[in-house]
C-alpha positions, 0 to 999 in steps of 0.5 A, a space after each residue: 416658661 409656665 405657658 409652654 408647660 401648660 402647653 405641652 400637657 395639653 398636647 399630651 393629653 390630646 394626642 392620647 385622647 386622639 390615639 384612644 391610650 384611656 387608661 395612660 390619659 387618666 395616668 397622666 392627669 393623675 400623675 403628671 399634672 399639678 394639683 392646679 392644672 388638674 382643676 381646670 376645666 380643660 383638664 377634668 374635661 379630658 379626665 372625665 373622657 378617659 375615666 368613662 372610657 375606662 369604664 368609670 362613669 359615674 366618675 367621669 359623669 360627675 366631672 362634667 359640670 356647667 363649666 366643663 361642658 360649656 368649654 368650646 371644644 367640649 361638644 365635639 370631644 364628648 361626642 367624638 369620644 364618649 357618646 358615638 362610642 357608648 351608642 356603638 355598645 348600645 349604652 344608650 342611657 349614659 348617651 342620653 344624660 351626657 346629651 342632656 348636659 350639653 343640650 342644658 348648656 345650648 338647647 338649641 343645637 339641632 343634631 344633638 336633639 335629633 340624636 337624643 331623640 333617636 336615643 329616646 326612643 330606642 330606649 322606648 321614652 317616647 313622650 320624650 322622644 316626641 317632645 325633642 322631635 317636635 321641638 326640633 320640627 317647629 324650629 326648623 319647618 324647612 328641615 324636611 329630614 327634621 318633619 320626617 323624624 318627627 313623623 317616623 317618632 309619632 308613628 313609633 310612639 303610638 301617636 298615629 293620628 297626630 302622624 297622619 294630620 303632620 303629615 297632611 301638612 307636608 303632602 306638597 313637599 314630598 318630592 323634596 325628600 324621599 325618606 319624607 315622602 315614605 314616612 309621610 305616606 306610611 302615616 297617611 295610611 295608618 292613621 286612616 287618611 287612605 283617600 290622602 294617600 293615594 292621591 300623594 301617591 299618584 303625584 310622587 308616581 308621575 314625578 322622576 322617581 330616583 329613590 328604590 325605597 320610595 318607587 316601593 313606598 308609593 306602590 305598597 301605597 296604591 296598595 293599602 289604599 285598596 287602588 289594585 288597579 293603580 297598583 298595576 299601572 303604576 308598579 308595571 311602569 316602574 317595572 318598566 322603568 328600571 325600578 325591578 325588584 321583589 317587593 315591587 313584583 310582589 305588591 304587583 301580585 297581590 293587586 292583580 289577585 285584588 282586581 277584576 281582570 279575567 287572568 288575574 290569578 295567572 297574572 299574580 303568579 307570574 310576579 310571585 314567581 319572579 319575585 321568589 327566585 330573589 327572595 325565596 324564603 320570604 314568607 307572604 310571597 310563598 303564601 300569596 303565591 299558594 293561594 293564587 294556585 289554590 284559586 286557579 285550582 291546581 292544588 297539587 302545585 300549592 302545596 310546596 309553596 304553603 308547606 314552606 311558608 308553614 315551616 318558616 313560620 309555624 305560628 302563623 296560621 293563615 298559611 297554615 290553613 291554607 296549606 291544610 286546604 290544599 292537601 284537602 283538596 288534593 285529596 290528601 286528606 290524613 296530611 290535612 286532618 294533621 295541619 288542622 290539628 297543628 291550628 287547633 294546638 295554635 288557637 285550641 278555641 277557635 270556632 273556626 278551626 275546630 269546625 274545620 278540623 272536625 270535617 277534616 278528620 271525618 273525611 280522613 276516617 277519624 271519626 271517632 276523633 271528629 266526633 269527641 272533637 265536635 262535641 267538646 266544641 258544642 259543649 263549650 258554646 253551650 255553657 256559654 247560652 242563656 236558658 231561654 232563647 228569647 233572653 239571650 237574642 234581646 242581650 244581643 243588643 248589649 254586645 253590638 258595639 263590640 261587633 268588628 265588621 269590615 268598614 268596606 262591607 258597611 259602607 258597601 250595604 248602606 250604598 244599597 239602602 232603600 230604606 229611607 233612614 239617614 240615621 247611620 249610627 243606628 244603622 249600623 248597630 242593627 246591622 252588628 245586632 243581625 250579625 250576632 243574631 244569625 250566629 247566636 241561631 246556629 249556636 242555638 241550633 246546634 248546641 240547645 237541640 232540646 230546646 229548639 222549639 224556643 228559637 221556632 217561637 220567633 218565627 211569624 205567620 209563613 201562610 204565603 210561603 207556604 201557599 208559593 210552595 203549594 203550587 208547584 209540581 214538587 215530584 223533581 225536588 224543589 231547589 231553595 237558592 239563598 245566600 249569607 243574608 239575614 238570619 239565615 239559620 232560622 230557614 231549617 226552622 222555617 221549612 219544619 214548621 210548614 212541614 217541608 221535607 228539606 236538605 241543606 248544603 251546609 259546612 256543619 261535619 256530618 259527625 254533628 248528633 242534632 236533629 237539625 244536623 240530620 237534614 244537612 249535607 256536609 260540604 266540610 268533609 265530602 268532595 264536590 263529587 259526593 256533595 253534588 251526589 247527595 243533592 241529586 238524590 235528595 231532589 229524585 226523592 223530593 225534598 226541597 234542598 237549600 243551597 247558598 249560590 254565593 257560598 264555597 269553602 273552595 278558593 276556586 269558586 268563581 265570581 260574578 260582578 254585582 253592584 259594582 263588586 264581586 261576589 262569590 256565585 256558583 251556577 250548580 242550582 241553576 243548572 240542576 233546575 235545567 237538567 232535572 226539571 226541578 222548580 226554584 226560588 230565591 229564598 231566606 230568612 228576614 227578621 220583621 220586628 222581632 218575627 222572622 218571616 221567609 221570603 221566598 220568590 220564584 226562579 225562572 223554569 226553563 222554556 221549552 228548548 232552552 239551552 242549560 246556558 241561557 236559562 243559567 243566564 236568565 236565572 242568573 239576572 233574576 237571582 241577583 235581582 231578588 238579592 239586590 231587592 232583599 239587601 235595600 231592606 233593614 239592616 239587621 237582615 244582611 248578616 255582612 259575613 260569609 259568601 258574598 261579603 268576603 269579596 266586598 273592598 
């Protein structure tokens, strides 16, 4: 008889378990059982479920003791009950406590540590979150959904090194397991491992695919692994294949407008647009695909796309300045002078932007504004400047491991080395050291105008510059061809000390009031048109005009191939040499210990009957063979940023 009522209690307390009755269960332990039976463990288990789902915890937490929770059917029931319900309402810290009781009493149950990880980490506990991850991954080599955890928990929790080498290990299983296979290569990727990537990549791309995320995985891959021409191989197989979609099309976009492919910006809009009409608001593709018109030079069609991205997401300023860019070069220059203002509210002490902005204004016929904007931009740098030239270029030395400058660009110029050194290190810290130096010129120039004659110190003998100069017919002009090299900055001081009459082609606004800025020609707040004006006017009345052949604030600007990359180069110098009879030379600034020299080598005049395309050509060879000469030398003479370098992968 006493077994039948045990019985029946039981099965009244668990059909209102099953039915959810929280509050008539707790009535019935309370009121229905006997002091005995509510002593069992069987008992105080389903009292602690219905005190905790009445909202009791620290009651019903309390009752669970060894002896409860080591009840047979206690996992599935707290589980069942308690700990799917309480991640439903996100209280995933009481979760976490009841999963630490059962797992004292089985420590080893796999779904109850991969899901009190999972919990620690959304509670942001990440070395514990790693440490049941990793448990549960060495228990269980073959589970390839325990490696994939335990990759995705590293890469969450900042360990993305130990991401990278775990996920080295797996490269000969991915094909088991697509969410694996994804996060593997997400790891690879963010922990440096690019070659190890790509070469996953291509082997996952050969097999049969039956995963959308991970077809998207291996493409966004090729891509971040900078292989834009595996990315259009592989993703327009897919395409092909059936794995059709706006990720895919967009990845296939920014890749085409990453190669060397003659149509490749019409390419990269084809697959902007297709993958915009699925996805319209997507911020990246309307930015991307503005930038492709941009550099195809329709820059009316531009506009709608950068103003979306702008409005979407005001606080990003790539868009932003790309969409200023366009309405300027629209000729829509009040709405750009007013995008500009918007980036300087953003990042108000941007260099950059403040630049930019001053140049905008000054063309929208502010003026008054460009001019109080650029010299509180100037007065700020200033503060910042040693008193004497010579001691603030030596404390240079003190900032170069501080310098960021693209991997690509570094590994790129030591390729071209001649200089004999295998020290790589020093190297690069003479190279970060010319980078400062060149920008430390221009703040100098700019913002000690007093004290110019301090920086035109460091200049050494320029007798042989000087004697190349002289012994031309200078009555046309003379074009002086340079590119971003060296200490470039330094060549306004250089062509002043030989007593050289000179205009530069320079981003500087016209508002700036130093004695350099007076000989410059302001490629920031003047179109193409009054650019090329100024510079023919300059030439009639002879002066030697200073222009960088691989520099261009228009997107447009087109690209040649050199030394295996692409680089900015615009034909105008060559060309005006052909039209107007002017001489030309290559020329730039080059530090010689601590003198800057002037290397100034001779361009090719054209040949009687020449046509203006040949001799572009000629000049064009010569050009670039004097550049590829100039970068062989010292490091700190090839100043990694600006025209030419921004195309360097």
């Amino acid at each position: 008889m006493e077994q039948t009522i045990e019985r029946t209690a039981a099965q009244q307390v668990d059909g209102l378990l099953r039915s959810g009755q929280w509050a008539e269960a707790r009535s019935f332990h309370e009121r229905q059982l006997t002091k005995a039976e509510r002593a069992e463990p069987a008992f105080q288990l389903a009292y602690a479920i219905a005190l905790i789902r009445c909202g009791r915890d620290r009651s019903g937490f309390d009752l669970l003791k060894p002896a409860v929770v080591g009840l047979p059917n206690a996992r599935s029931d707290l589980r069942r009950y308690v700990i799917g319900p309480l991640i439903e309402e996100r209280r995933f810290e009481l979760a976490v406590k009841i999963l630490d009781l059962l797992l004292a009493v089985e420590p080893d149950v796999p779904e109850d540590l991969r899901l009190r990880g999972s919990l620690l980490g959304r509670l942001k506990r990440w070395p514990e979150a790693v440490k049941d991850s990793r448990r549960l991954a060495s228990a269980r080599p073959d589970d390839l959904a325990a490696q994939a955890s335990y990759v995705q928990m590293l890469l969450q929790s900042g360990e993305v090194e130990q991401a990278g080498a775990h996920a080295e290990s797996l490269v000969d299983r991915l094909e088991e397991l697509p969410r694996l296979a994804y996060m593997a290569l997400l790891a690879l990727i963010r922990s440096g491992r690019v070659d190890t990537a790509a070469d996953a990549a291509l082997e996952l791309a050969e097999a049969d695919i039956e995963d959308e995320q991970l077809a998207i995985a291996v493409v966004r891959t090729l891509l971040d692994a900078d292989r834009p021409e595996k990315v259009i191989e592989v993703a327009r197989r897919f395409i092909a294949e059936g794995w059709d979609g706006p990720m895919i099309r967009s990845y296939l976009g920014y890749a085409y407008m990453a190669s060397q492919e003659p149509e490749r910006y019409e390419s990269a809009i084809a697959q902007f647009q297709a993958a915009i009409e699925e996805r319209p608001d997507d911020v990246r593709m309307n930015t991307s695909m503005g930038e492709a018109l941009l550099r195809l030079r329709s820059y009316e069609a531009a506009i709608p796309y950068l103003e979306k991205a702008s409005r979407l997401q005001p606080q990003v300023a790539q868009a932003r300045a790309l969409y200023a860019r366009a309405l300027k070069q629209a000729g829509r220059y009040d709405e750009a002078a007013a995008e500009f203002r918007q980036l300087l509210e953003m990042q108000p002490t941007s260099s950059r932007w403040r630049r930019y902005a001053a140049g905008a204004l000054s063309q929208a016929g502010h003026r008054k504004e460009a001019e109080k904007l650029f010299h509180s931009f100037v007065s700020d740098r200033r503060k910042a400047l040693p008193k004497r030239f010579d001691q603030g270029l030596e404390a240079l030395w003190d900032r170069v491991d501080t310098v960021k400058l693209p991997k690509a660009r570094l590994d790129w110029a030591w390729s071209l080395s001649t200089e004999g050194t295998n020290d790589r290190e020093e190297w690069e810290r003479r190279a970060r050291w010319g980078n400062l130096a060149d920008h430390y010129l221009l703040d100098w120039l700019e913002c000690r105008d007093d004290r110019v004659h301090e920086a035109m110190a460091q200049l050494a003998d320029l007798a042989e510059p000087e004697r190349a100069l002289a012994s031309v017919d200078t009555s046309n002009g003379v074009i002086l061809a340079s590119a971003h090299i060296g200490p470039m900055y330094a060549g306004p001081l250089a062509l002043e000390l030989m007593g050289v009459r000179s205009r530069w082609l320079a981003s500087t606004p016209s508002v700036a009031r130093t004695s350099y800025a007076q000989s410059l020609i302001s490629t920031s707040d003047q179109d193409d048109m009054q650019v090329a004006r100024s510079f023919m006017t300059s030439l009639r009345e002879g002066y030697a005009v200073v222009i960088a052949v691989d520099g261009a604030i228009n997107l447009a600007a087109p690209r040649v191939p050199f030394e295996g990359q692409e680089m900015t180069y615009s034909s105008f110098a060559s060309r005006t040499a052909h039209r107007v009879g002017a001489p030309s030379f290559f020329c730039a600034p080059k530090w010689e210990g601590d003198r800057i020299a002037f290397v100034l080598r001779q361009m090719p005049d054209p040949m009687p009957d020449e046509s203006a395309d040949a001799h572009a050509e000629r000049w064009r060879v010569a050009f670039l063979s004097a550049l590829r000469d100039y970068l062989g030398g010292g490091p700190e003479n090839l100043r990694l940023s600006g025209g030419l370098w921004r195309h360097i992968r």
